[in-house]
SEMAR-276638 format. One record per residue (C-alpha): x, y, z. Coordinates in steps of 0.25 Angstrom, whole numbers, plus 2048, in hexadecimal, padded with zeros to 3 digits. Layout:
BEGIN
XYZ
...
***
This chain:
BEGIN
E57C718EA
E5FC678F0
E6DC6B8F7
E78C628FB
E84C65903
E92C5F902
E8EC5D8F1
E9CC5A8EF
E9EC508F9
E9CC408FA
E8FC418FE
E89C4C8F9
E8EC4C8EB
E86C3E8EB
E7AC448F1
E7AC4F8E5
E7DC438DB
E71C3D8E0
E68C488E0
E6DC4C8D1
E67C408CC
E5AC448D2
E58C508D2
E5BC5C8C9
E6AC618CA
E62C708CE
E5DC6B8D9
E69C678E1
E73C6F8E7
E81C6C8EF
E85C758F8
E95C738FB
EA3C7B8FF
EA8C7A8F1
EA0C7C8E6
EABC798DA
EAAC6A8E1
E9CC6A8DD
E9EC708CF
E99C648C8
E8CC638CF
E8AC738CD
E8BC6E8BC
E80C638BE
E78C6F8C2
E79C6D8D2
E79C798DA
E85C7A8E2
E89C858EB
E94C878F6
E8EC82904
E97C8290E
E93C7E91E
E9DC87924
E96C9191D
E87C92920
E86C9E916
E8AC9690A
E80C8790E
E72C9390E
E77C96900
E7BC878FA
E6EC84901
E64C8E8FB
E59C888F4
E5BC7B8FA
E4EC738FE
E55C69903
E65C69909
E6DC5B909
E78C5F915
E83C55914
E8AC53921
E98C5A922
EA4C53925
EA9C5B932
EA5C55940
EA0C5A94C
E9BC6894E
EA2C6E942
E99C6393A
E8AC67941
E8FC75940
E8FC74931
E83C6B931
E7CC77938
E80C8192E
E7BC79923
E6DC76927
E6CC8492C
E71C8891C
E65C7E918
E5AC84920
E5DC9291D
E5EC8F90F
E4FC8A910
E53C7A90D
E45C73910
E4DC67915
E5EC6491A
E62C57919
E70C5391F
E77C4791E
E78C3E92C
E7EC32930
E76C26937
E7EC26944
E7AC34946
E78C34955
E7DC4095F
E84C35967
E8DC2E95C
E9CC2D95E
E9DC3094F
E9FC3D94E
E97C41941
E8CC39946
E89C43951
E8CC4F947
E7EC4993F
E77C48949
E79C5894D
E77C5C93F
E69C5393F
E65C5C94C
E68C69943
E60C64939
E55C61943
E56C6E948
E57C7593C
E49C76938
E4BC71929
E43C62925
E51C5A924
E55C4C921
E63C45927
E69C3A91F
E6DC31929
E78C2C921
E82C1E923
E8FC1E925
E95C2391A
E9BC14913
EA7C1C90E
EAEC1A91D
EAEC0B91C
EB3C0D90F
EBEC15913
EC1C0A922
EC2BFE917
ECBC0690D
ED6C08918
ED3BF991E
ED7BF4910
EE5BFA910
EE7BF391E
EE0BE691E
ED7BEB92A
ECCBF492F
ED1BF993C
EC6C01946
EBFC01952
EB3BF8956
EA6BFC94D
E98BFA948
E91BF893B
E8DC04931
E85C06926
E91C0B91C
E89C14912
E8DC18904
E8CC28903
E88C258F4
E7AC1F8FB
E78C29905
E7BC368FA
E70C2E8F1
E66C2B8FE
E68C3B900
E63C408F3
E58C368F3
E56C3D900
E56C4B8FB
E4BC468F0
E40C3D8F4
E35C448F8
E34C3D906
E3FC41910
E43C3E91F
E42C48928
E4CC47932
E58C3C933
E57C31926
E56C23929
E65C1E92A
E69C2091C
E74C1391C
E76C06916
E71BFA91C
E80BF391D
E86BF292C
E93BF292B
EA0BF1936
EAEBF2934
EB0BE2935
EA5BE192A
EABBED923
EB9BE6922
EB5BD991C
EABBDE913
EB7BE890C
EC0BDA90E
EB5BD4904
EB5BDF8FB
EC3BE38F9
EC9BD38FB
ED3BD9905
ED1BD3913
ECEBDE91D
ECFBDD92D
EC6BE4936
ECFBE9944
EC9BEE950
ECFBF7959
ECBC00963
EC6C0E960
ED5C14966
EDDC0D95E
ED6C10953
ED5C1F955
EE3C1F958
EE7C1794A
EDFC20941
EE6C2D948
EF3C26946
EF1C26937
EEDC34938
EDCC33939
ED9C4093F
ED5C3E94D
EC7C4294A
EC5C39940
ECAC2D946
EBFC31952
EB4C31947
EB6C24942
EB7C1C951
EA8C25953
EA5C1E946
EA9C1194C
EA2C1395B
E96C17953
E95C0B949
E98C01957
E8AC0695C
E83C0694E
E80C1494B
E84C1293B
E7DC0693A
E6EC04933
E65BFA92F
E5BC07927
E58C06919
E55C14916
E63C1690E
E5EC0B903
E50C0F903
E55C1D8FE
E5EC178F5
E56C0D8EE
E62C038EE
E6ABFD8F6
E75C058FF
E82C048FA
E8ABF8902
E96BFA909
E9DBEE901
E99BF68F4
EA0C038FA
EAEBFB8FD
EADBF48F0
EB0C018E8
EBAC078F0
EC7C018EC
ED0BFB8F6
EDEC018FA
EEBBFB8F7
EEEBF2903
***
């Protein structure tokens, strides 16, 4: 059996969707903090059982049976984040999966001013260290983001941040479909994925005129420096947190860390990677 965490969520929700057209509903599971949002999977036949990672007690259980555990990434930074990482591939082992796999960013690096980035690459030690064959999806940055920095630049005419570098903007419907292809070809990495992105490299300059194209509304792209951006997005109410998390994302993009020429994601896929014009083109603008 095949167990996915977060089955009600973005991600894993597309994960099960995927692996329901491959595999028999009774061999997967979800493990999640609210079952009743999972009910419609429990009637397909899935098995779904409260998981919860603040509760080690209740991931051995949602886990039981499992030969392989689908661990998806919590959305918590710093320690609280590798604390629950921890918890859950401890569950995994105990419950006798025969291998964990989580999903990682490709700017995994311990050094990274992005603050999730370093949060991977403490849960890839765990995993290292734990003893159980596993595999980390080194996944791209999540296109959604981009998405999100273009629907605010179309209310005002201007995307406004600090100096940045190109990224591979990934659809999660690609990486959810890459991850159940994963969790059922017979050949598996051990260890980190190839960078599982898509091929496009694209700044906030290229960004800007490529959402100008699309949605016919002339978009600017303003650069300003780090401060007076962090102070801008606090200003508008941005936690401070938050606004520290996306300048990291910026410093990290300047020096290439979510950039990638791999092919792996495709491969997997047997099509082409969804393009990030593609992804604009079905979000509808904002009234100006």
């Amino acid at each position: 059996m095949i167990i996915v965490t977060g089955g009600s969520g973005q991600l894993g929700r597309g994960i099960v969707e995927h692996l329901l057209g491959r595999l028999p509903a009774d061999q997967v599971g979800v493990s999640v903090r609210d079952p009743g949002k999972a009910g419609d999977l429990a009637r397909r036949g899935v098995r779904v059982r409260h998981g919860d990672f603040d509760d080690p007690a209740t991931l051995v259980d949602a886990f039981a049976d499992a030969t392989q555990v689908l661990l998806v990434s919590v959305d918590e930074l710093g320690e609280a984040a590798v604390a629950r990482h921890a918890a859950a591939i401890d569950a995994a082992r105990r419950a006798g999966a025969q291998r964990i796999l989580y999903t990682s960013h490709l700017g995994a690096r311990a050094d990274s001013p992005f603050a999730a980035a370093p949060d991977h690459a403490a849960t890839e030690a765990l995993l290292r260290d734990s003893g159980v064959p596993f595999t980390a999806l080194r996944n791209g940055f999540y296109a959604d983001t981009a998405v999100m920095l273009v629907t605010q630049a179309l209310r005002t005419g201007t995307l406004v941040a600090p100096e940045d570098g190109p990224v591979c903007w990934t659809a999660p419907a690609d990486l959810a479909e890459a991850a159940a292809v994963l969790l059922t070809q017979d050949g598996r990495w051990d260890g980190p994925t190839p960078l599982l992105a898509s091929g496009e490299r694209i700044d906030l300059t290229a960004l800007a005129r490529l959402a100008s194209e699309v949605h016919g509304r002339e978009i600017t792209r303003v650069t300003v420096t780090e401060d007076e951006y962090r102070t801008a997005m606090v200003e508008h109410g941005t936690p401070e947190r938050l606004a520290d998390l996306f300048l990291g994302m910026f410093r990290a993009s300047r020096r290439g860390d979510f950039a990638t020429h791999d092919t792996t994601l495709e491969r997997l896929l047997g099509h082409p990677a969804t393009a990030i014009r593609d992804l604009l083109a079905r979000q509808p603008a904002p009234a100006p």
